[in-house]
PQR file of N, CA, C, O and H, with PARSE charges and radii, in Angstrom:
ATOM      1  N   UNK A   1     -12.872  13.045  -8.220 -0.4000 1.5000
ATOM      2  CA  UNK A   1     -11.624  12.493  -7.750 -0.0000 2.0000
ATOM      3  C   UNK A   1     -10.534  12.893  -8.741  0.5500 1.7000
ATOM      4  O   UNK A   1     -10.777  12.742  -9.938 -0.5500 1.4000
ATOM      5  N   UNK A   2      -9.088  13.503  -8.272 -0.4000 1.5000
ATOM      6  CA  UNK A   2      -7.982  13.883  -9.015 -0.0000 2.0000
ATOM      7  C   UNK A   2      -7.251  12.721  -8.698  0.5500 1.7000
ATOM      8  O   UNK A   2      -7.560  12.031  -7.726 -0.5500 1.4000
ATOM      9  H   UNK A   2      -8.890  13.626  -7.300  0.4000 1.0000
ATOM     10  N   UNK A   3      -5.945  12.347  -9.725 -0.4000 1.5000
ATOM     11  CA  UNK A   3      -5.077  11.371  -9.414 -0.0000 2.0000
ATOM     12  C   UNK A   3      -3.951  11.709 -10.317  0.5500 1.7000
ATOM     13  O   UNK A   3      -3.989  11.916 -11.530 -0.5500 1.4000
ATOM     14  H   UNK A   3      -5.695  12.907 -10.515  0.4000 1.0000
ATOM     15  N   UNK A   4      -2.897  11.727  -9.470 -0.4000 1.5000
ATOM     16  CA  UNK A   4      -1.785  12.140 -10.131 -0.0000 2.0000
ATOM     17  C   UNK A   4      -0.888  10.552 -10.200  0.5500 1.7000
ATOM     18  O   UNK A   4      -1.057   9.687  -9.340 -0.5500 1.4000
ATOM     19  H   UNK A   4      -2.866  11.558  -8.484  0.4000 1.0000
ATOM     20  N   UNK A   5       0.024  10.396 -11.333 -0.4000 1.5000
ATOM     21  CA  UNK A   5       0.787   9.553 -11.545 -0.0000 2.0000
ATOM     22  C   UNK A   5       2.242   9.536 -12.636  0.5500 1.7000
ATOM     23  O   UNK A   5       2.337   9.807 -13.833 -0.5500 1.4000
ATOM     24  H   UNK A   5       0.161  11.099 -12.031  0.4000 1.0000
ATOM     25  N   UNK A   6       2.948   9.230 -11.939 -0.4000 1.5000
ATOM     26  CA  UNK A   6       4.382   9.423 -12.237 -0.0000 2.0000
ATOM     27  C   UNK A   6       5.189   8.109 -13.000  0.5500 1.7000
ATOM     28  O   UNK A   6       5.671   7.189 -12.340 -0.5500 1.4000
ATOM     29  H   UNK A   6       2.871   9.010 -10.967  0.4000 1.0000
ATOM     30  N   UNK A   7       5.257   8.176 -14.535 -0.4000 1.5000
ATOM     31  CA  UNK A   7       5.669   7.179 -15.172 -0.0000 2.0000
ATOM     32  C   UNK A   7       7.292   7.264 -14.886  0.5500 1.7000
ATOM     33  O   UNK A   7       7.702   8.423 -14.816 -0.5500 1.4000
ATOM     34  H   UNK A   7       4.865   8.923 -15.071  0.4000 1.0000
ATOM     35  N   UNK A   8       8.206   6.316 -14.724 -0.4000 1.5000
ATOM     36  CA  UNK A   8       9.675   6.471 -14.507 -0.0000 2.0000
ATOM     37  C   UNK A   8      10.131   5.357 -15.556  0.5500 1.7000
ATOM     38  O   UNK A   8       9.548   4.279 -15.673 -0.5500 1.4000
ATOM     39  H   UNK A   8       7.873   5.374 -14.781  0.4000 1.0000
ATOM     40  N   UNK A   9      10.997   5.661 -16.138 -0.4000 1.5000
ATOM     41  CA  UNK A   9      12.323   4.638 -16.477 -0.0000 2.0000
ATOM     42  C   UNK A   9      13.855   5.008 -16.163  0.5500 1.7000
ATOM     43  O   UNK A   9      14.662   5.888 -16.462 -0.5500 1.4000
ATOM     44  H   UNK A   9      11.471   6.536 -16.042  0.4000 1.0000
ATOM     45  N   UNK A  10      13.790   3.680 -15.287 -0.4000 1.5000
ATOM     46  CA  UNK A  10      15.075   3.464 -14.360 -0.0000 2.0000
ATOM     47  C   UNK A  10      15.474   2.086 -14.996  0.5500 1.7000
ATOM     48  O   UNK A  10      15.001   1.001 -15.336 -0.5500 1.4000
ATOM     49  H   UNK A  10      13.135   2.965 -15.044  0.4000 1.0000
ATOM     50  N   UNK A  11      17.039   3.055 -14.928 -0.4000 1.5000
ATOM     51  CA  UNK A  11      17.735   1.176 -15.354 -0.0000 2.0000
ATOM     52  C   UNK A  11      17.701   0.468 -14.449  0.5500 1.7000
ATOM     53  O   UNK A  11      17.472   1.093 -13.414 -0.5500 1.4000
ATOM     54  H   UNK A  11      17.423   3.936 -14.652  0.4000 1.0000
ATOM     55  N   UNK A  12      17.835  -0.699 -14.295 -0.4000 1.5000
ATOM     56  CA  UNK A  12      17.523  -2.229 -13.966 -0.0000 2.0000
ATOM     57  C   UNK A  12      18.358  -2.350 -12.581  0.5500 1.7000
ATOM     58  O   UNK A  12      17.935  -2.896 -11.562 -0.5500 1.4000
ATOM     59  H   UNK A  12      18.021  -1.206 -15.136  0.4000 1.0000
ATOM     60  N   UNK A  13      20.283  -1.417 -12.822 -0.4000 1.5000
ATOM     61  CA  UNK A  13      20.714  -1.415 -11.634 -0.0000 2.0000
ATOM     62  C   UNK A  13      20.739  -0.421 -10.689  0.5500 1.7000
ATOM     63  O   UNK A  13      21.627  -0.181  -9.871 -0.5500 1.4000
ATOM     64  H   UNK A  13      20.626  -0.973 -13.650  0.4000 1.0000
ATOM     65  N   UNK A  14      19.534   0.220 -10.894 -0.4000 1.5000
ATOM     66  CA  UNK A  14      19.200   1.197  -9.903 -0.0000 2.0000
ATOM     67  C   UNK A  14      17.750   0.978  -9.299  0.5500 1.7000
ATOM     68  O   UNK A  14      17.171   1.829  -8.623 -0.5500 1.4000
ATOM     69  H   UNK A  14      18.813   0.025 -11.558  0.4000 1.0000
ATOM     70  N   UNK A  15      17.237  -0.259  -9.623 -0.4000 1.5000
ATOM     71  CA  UNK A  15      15.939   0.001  -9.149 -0.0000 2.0000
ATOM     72  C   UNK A  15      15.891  -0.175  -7.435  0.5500 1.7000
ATOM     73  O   UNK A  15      14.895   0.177  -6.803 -0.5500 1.4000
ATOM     74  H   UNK A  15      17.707  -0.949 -10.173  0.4000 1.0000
ATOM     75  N   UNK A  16      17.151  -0.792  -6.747 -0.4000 1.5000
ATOM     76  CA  UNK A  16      16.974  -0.705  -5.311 -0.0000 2.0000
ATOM     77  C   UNK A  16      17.177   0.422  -4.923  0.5500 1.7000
ATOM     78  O   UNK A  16      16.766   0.626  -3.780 -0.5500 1.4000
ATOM     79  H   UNK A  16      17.961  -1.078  -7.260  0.4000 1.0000
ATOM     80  N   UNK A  17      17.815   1.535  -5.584 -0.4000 1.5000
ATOM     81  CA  UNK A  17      17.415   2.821  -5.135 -0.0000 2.0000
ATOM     82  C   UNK A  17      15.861   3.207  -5.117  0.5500 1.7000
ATOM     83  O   UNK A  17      15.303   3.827  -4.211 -0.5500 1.4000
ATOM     84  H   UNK A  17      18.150   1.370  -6.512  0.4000 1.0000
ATOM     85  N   UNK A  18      15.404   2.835  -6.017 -0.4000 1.5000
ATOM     86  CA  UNK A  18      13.717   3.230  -6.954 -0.0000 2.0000
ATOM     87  C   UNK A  18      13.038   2.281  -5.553  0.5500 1.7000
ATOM     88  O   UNK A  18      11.955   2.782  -5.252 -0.5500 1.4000
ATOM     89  H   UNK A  18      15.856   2.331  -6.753  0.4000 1.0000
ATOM     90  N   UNK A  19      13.268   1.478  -4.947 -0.4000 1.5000
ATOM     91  CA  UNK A  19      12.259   0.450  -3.195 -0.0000 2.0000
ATOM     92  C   UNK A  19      12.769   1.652  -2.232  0.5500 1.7000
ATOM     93  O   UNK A  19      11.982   2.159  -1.433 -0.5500 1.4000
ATOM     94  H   UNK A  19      14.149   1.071  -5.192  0.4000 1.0000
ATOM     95  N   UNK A  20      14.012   2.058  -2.327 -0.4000 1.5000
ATOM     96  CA  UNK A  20      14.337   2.973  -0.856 -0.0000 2.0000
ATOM     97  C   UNK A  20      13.626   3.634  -0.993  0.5500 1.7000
ATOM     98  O   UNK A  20      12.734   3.439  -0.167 -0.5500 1.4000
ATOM     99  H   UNK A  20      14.652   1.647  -2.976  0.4000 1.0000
ATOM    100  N   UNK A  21      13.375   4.607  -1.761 -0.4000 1.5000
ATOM    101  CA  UNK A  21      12.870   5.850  -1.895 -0.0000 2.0000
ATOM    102  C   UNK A  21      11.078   5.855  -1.898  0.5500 1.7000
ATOM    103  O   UNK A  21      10.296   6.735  -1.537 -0.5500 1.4000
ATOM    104  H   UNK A  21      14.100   4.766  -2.432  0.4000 1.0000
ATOM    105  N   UNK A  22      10.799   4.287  -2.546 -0.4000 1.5000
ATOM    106  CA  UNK A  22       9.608   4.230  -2.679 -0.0000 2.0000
ATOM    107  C   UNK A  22       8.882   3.802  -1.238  0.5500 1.7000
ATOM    108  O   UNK A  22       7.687   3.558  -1.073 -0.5500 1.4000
ATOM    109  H   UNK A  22      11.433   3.573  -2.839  0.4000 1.0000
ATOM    110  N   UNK A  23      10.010   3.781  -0.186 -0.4000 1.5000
ATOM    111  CA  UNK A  23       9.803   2.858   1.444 -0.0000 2.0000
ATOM    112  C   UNK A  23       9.662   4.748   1.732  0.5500 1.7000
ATOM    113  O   UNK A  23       8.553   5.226   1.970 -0.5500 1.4000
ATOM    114  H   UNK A  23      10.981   3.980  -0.320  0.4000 1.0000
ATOM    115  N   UNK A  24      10.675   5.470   1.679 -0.4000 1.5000
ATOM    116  CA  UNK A  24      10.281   7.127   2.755 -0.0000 2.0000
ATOM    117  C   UNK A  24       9.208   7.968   2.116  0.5500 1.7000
ATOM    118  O   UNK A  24       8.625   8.938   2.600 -0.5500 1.4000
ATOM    119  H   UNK A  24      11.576   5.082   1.485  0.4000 1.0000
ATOM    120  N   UNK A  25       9.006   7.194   0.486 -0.4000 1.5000
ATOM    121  CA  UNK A  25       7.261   8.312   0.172 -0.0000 2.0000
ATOM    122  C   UNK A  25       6.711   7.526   1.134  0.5500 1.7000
ATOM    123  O   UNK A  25       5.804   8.079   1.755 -0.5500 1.4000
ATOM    124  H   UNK A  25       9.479   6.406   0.092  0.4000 1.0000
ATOM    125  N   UNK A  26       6.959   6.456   1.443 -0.4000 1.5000
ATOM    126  CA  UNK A  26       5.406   5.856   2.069 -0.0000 2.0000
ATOM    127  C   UNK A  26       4.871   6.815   3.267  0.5500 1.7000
ATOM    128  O   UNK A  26       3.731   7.255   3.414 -0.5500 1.4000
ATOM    129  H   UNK A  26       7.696   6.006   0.938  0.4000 1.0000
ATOM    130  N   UNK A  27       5.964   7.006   4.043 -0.4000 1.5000
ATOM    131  CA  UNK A  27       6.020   7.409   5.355 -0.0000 2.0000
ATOM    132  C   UNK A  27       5.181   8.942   4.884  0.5500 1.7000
ATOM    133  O   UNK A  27       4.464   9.329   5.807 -0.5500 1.4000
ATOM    134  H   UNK A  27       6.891   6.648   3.923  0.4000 1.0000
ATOM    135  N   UNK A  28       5.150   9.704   3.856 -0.4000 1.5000
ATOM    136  CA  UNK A  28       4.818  10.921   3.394 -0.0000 2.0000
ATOM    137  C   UNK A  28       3.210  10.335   3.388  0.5500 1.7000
ATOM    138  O   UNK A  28       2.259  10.779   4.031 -0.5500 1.4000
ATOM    139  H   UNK A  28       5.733   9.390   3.106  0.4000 1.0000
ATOM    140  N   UNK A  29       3.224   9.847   2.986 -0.4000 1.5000
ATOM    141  CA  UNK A  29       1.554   9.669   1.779 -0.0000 2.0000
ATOM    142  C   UNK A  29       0.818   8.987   2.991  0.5500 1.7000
ATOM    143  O   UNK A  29      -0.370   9.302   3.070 -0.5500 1.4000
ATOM    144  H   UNK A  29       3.997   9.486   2.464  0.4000 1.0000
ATOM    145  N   UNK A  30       1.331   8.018   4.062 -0.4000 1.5000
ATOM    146  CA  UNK A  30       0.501   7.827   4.920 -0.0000 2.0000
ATOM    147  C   UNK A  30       0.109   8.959   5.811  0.5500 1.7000
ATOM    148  O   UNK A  30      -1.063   9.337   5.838 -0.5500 1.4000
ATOM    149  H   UNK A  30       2.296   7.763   3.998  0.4000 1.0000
ATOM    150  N   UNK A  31       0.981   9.485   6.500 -0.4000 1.5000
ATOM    151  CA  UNK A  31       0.536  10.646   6.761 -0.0000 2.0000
ATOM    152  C   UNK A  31      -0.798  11.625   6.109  0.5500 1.7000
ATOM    153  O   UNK A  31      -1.692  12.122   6.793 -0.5500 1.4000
ATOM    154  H   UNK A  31       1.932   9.178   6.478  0.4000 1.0000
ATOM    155  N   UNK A  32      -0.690  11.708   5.012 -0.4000 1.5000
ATOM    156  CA  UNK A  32      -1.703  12.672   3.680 -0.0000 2.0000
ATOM    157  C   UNK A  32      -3.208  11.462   3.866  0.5500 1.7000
ATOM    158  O   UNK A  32      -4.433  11.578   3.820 -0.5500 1.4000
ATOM    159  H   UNK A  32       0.036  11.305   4.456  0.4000 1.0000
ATOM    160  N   UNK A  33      -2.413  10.561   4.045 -0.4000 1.5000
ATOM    161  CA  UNK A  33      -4.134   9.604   4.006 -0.0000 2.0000
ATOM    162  C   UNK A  33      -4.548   9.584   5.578  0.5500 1.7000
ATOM    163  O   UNK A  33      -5.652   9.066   5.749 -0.5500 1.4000
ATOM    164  H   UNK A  33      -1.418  10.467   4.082  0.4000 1.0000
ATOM    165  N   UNK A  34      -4.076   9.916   6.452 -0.4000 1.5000
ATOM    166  CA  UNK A  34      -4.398  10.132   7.634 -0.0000 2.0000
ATOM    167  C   UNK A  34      -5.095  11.345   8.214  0.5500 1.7000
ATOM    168  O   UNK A  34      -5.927  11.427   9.118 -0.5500 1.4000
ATOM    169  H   UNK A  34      -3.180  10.337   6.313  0.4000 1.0000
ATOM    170  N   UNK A  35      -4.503  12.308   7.410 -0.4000 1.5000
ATOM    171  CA  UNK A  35      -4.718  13.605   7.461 -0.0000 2.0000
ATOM    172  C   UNK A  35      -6.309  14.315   6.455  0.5500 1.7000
ATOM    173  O   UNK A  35      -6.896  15.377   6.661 -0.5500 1.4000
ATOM    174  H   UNK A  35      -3.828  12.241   6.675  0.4000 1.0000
ATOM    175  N   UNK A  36      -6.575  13.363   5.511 -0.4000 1.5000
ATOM    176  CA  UNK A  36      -7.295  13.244   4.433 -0.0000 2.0000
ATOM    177  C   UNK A  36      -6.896  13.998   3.521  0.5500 1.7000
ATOM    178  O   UNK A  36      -7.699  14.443   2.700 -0.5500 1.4000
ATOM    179  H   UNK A  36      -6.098  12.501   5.343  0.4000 1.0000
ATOM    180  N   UNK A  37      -5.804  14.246   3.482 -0.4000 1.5000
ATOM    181  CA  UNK A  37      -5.591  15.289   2.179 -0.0000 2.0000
ATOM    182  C   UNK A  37      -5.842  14.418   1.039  0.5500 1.7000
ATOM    183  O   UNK A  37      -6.540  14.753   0.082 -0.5500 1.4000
ATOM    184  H   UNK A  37      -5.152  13.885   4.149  0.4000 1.0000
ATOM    185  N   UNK A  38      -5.047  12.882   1.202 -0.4000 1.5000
ATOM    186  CA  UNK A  38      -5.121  12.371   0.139 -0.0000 2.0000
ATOM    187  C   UNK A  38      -6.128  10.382   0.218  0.5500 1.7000
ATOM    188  O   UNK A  38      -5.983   9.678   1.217 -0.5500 1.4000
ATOM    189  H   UNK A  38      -4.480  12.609   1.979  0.4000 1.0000
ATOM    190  N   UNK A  39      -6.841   9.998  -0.772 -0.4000 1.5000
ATOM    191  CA  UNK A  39      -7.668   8.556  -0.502 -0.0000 2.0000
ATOM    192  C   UNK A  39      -6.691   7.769  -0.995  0.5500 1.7000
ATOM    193  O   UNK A  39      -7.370   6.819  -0.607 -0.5500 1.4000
ATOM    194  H   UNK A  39      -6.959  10.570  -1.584  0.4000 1.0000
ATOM    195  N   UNK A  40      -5.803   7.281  -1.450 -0.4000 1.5000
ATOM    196  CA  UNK A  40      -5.150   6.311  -1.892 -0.0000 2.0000
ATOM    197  C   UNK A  40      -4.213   6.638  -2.368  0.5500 1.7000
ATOM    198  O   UNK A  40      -4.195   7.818  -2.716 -0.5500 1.4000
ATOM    199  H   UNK A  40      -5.251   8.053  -1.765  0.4000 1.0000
ATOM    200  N   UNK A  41      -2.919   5.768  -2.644 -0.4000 1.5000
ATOM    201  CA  UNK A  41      -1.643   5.721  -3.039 -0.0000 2.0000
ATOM    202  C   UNK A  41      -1.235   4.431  -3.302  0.5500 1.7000
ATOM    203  O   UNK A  41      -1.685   3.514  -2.616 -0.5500 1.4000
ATOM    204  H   UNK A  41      -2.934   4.809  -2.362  0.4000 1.0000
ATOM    205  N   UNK A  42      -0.156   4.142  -4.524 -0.4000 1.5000
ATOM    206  CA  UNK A  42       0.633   2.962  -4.629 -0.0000 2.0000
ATOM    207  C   UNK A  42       2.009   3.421  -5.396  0.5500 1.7000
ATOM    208  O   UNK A  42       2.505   4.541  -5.524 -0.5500 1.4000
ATOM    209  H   UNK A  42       0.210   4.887  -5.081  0.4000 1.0000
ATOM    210  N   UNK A  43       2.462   2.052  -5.888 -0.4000 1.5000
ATOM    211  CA  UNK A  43       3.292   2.590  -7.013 -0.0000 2.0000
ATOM    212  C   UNK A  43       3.677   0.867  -7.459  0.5500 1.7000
ATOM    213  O   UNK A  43       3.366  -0.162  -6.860 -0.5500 1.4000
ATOM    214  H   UNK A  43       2.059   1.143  -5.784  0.4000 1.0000
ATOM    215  N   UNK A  44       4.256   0.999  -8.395 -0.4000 1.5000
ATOM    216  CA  UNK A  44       4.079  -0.316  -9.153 -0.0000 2.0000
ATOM    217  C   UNK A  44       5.420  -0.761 -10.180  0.5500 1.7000
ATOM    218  O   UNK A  44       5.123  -0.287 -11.277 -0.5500 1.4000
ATOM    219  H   UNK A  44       4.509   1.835  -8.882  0.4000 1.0000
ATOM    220  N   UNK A  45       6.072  -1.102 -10.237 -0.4000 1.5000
ATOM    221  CA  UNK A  45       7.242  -1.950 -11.287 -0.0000 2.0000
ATOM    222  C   UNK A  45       6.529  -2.969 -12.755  0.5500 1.7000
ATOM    223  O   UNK A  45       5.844  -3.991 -12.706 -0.5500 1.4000
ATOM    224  H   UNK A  45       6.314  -1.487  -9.346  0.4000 1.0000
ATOM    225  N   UNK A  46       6.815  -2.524 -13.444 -0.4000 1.5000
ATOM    226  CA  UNK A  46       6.891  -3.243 -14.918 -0.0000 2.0000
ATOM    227  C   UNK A  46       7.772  -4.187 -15.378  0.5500 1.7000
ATOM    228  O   UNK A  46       8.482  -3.849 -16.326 -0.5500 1.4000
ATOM    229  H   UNK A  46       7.372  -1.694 -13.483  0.4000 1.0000
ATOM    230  N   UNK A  47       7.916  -5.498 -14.845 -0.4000 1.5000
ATOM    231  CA  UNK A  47       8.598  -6.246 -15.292 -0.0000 2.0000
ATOM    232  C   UNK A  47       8.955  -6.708 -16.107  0.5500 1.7000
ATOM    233  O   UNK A  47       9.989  -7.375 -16.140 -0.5500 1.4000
ATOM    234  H   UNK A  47       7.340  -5.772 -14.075  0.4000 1.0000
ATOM    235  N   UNK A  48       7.909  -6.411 -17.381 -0.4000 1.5000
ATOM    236  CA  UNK A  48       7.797  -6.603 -18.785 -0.0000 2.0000
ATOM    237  C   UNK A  48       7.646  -5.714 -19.312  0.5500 1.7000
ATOM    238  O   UNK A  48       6.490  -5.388 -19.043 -0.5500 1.4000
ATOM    239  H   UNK A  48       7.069  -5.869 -17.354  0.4000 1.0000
ATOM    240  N   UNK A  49       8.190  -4.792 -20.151 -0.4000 1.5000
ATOM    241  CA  UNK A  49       8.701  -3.181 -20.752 -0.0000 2.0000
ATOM    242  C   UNK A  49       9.041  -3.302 -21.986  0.5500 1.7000
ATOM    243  O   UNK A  49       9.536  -4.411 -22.185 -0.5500 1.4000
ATOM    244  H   UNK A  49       9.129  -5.057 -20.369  0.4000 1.0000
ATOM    245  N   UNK A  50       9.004  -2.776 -22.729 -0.4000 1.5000
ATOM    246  CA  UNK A  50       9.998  -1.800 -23.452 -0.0000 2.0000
ATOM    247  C   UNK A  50      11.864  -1.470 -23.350  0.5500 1.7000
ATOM    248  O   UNK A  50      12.148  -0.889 -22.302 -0.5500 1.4000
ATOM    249  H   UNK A  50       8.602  -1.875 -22.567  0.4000 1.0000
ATOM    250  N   UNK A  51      12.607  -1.648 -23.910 -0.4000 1.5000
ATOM    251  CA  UNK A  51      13.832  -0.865 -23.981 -0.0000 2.0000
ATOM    252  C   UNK A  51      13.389   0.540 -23.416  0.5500 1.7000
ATOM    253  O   UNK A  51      13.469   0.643 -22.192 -0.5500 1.4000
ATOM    254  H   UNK A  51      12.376  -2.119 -24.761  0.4000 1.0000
ATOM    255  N   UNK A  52      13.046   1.364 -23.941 -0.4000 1.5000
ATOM    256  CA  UNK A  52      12.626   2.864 -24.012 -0.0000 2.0000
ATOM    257  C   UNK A  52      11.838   3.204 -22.484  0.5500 1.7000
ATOM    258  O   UNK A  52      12.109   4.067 -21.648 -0.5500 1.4000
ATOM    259  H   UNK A  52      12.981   1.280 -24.936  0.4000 1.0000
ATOM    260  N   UNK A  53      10.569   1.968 -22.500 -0.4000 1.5000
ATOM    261  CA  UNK A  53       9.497   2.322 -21.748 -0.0000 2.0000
ATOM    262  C   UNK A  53       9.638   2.131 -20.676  0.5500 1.7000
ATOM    263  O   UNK A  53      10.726   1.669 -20.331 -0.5500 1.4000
ATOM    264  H   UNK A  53      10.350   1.268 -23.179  0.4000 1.0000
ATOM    265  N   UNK A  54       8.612   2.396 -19.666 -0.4000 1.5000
ATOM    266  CA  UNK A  54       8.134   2.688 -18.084 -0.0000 2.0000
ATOM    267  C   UNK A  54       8.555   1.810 -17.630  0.5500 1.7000
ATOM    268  O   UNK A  54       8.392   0.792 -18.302 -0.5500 1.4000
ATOM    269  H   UNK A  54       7.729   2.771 -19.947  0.4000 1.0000
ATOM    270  N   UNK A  55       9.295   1.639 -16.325 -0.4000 1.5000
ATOM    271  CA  UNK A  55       9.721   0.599 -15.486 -0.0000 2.0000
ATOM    272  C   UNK A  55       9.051   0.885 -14.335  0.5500 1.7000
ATOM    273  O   UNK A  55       8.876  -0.167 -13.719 -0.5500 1.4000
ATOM    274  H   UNK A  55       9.427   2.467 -15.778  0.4000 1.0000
ATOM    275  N   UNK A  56       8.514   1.988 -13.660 -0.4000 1.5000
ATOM    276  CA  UNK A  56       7.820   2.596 -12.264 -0.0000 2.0000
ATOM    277  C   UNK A  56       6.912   3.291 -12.817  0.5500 1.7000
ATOM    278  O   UNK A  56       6.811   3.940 -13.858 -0.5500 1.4000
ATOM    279  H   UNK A  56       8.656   2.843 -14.160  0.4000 1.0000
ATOM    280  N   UNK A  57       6.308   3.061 -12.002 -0.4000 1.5000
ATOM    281  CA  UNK A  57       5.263   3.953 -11.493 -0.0000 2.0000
ATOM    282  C   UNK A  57       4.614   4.467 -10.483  0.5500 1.7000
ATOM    283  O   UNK A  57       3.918   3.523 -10.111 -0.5500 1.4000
ATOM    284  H   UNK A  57       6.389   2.533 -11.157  0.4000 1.0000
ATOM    285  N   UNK A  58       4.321   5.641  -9.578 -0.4000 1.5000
ATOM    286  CA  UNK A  58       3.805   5.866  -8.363 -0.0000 2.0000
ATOM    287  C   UNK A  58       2.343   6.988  -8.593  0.5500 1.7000
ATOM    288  O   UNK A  58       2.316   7.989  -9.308 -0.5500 1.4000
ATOM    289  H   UNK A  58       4.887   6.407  -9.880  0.4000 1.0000
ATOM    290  N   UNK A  59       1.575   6.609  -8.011 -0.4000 1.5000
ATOM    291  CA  UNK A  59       0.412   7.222  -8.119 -0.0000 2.0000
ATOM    292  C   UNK A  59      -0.170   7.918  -6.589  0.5500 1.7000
ATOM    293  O   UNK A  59       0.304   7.621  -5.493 -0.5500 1.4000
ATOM    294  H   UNK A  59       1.597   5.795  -7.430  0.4000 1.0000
ATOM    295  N   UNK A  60      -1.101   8.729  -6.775 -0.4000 1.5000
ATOM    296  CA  UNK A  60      -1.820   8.736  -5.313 -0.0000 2.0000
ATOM    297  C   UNK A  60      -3.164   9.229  -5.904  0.5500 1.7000
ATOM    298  O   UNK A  60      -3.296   9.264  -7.127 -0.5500 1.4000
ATOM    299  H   UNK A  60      -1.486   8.970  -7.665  0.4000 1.0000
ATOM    300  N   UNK A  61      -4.118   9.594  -5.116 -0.4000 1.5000
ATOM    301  CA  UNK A  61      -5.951  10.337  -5.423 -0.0000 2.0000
ATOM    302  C   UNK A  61      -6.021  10.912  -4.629  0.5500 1.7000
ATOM    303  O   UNK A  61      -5.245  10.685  -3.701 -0.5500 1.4000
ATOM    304  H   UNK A  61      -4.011   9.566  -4.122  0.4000 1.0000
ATOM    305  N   UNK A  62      -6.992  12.001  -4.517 -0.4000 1.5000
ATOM    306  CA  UNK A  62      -7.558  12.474  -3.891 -0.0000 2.0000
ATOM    307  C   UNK A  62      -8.841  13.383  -4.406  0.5500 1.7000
ATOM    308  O   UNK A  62      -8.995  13.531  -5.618 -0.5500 1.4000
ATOM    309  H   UNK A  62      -7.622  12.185  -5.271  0.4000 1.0000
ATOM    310  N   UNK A  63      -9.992  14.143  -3.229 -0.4000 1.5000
ATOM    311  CA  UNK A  63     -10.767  14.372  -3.557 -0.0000 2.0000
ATOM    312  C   UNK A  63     -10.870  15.547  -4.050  0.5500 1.7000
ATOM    313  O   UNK A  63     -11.908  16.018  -4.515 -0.5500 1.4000
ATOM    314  H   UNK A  63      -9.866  14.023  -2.244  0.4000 1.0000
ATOM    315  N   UNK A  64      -9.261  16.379  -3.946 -0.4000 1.5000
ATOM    316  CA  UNK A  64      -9.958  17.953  -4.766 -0.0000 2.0000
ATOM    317  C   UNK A  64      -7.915  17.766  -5.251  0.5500 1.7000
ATOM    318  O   UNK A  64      -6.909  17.094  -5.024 -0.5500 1.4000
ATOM    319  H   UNK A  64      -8.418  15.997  -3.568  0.4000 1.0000
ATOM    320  N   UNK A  65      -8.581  19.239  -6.228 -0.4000 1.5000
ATOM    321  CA  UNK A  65      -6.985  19.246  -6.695 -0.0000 2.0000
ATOM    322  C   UNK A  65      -6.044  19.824  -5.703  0.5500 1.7000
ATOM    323  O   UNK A  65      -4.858  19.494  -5.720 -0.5500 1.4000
ATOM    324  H   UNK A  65      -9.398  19.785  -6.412  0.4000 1.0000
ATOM    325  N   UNK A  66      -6.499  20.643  -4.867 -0.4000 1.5000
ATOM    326  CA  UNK A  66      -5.405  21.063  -3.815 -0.0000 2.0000
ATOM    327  C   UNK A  66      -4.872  19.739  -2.702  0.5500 1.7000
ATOM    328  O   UNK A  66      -3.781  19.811  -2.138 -0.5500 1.4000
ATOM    329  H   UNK A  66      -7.463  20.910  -4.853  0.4000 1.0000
ATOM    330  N   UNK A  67      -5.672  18.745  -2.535 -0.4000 1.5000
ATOM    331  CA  UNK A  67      -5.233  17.764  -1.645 -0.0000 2.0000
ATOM    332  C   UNK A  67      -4.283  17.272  -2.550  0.5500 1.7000
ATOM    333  O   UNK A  67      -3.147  17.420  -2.100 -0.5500 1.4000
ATOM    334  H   UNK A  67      -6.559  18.687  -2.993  0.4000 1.0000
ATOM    335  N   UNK A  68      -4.322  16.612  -3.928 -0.4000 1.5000
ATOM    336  CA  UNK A  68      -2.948  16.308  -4.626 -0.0000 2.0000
ATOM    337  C   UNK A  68      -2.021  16.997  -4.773  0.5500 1.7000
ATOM    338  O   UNK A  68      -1.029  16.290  -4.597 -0.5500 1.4000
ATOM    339  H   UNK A  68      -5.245  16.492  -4.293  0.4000 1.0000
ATOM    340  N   UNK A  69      -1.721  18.055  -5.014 -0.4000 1.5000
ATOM    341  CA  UNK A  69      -0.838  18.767  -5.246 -0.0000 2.0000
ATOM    342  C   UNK A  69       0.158  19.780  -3.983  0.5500 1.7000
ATOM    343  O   UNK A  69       1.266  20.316  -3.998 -0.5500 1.4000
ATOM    344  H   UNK A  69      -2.528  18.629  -5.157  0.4000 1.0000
ATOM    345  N   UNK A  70      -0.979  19.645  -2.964 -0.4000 1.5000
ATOM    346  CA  UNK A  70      -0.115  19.404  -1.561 -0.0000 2.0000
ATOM    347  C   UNK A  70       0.768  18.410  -1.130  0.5500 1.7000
ATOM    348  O   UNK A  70       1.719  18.593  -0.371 -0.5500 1.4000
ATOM    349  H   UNK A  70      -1.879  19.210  -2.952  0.4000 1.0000
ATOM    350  N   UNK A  71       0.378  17.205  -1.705 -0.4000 1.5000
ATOM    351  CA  UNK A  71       1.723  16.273  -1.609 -0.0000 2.0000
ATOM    352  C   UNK A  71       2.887  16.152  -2.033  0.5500 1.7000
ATOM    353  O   UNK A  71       3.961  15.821  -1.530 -0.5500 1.4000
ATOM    354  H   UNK A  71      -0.395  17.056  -2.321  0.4000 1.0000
ATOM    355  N   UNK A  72       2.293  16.687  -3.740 -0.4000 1.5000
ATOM    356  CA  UNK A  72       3.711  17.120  -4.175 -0.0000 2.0000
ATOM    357  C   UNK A  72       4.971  18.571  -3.589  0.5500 1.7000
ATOM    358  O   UNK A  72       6.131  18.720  -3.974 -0.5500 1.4000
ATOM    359  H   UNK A  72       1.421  16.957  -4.148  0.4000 1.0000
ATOM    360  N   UNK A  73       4.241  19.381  -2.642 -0.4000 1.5000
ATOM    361  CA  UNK A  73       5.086  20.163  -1.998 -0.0000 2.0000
ATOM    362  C   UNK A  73       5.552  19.588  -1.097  0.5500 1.7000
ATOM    363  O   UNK A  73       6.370  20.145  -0.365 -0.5500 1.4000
ATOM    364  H   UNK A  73       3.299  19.260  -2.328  0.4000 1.0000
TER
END
């Protein structure tokens, strides 16, 4: 199993941009899990951080490296 994951820090008044965007991957990645390219996906907020550190995160898996990295195209 491959799994790719994307650490973000976004300031605080942009994170309702950081839900929109995280609402039209969905529409992407379900598709990829339908299709089987890809087994799972999420993504996740850090409410408790760092100044510096991670506020997002979005992940997905899959079973070979070409099914992940097809998503990212």
């Amino acid at each position: 199993m491959y799994s790719y994951v994307g650490f973000w820090s976004i300031p605080r008044g942009q994170w309702a941009e950081k839900a929109e965007a995280n609402v039209a991957d969905q529409k992407i990645l379900d598709r990829a899990i339908a299709s089987g390219t890809i087994v799972g996906y999420g993504n996740d907020v850090n409410l408790v951080h760092q100044p510096d550190g991670a506020t997002h995160d979005d992940w997905w898996t899959a079973m070979s490296m070409a099914g992940l990295l097809n998503v990212l195209d």
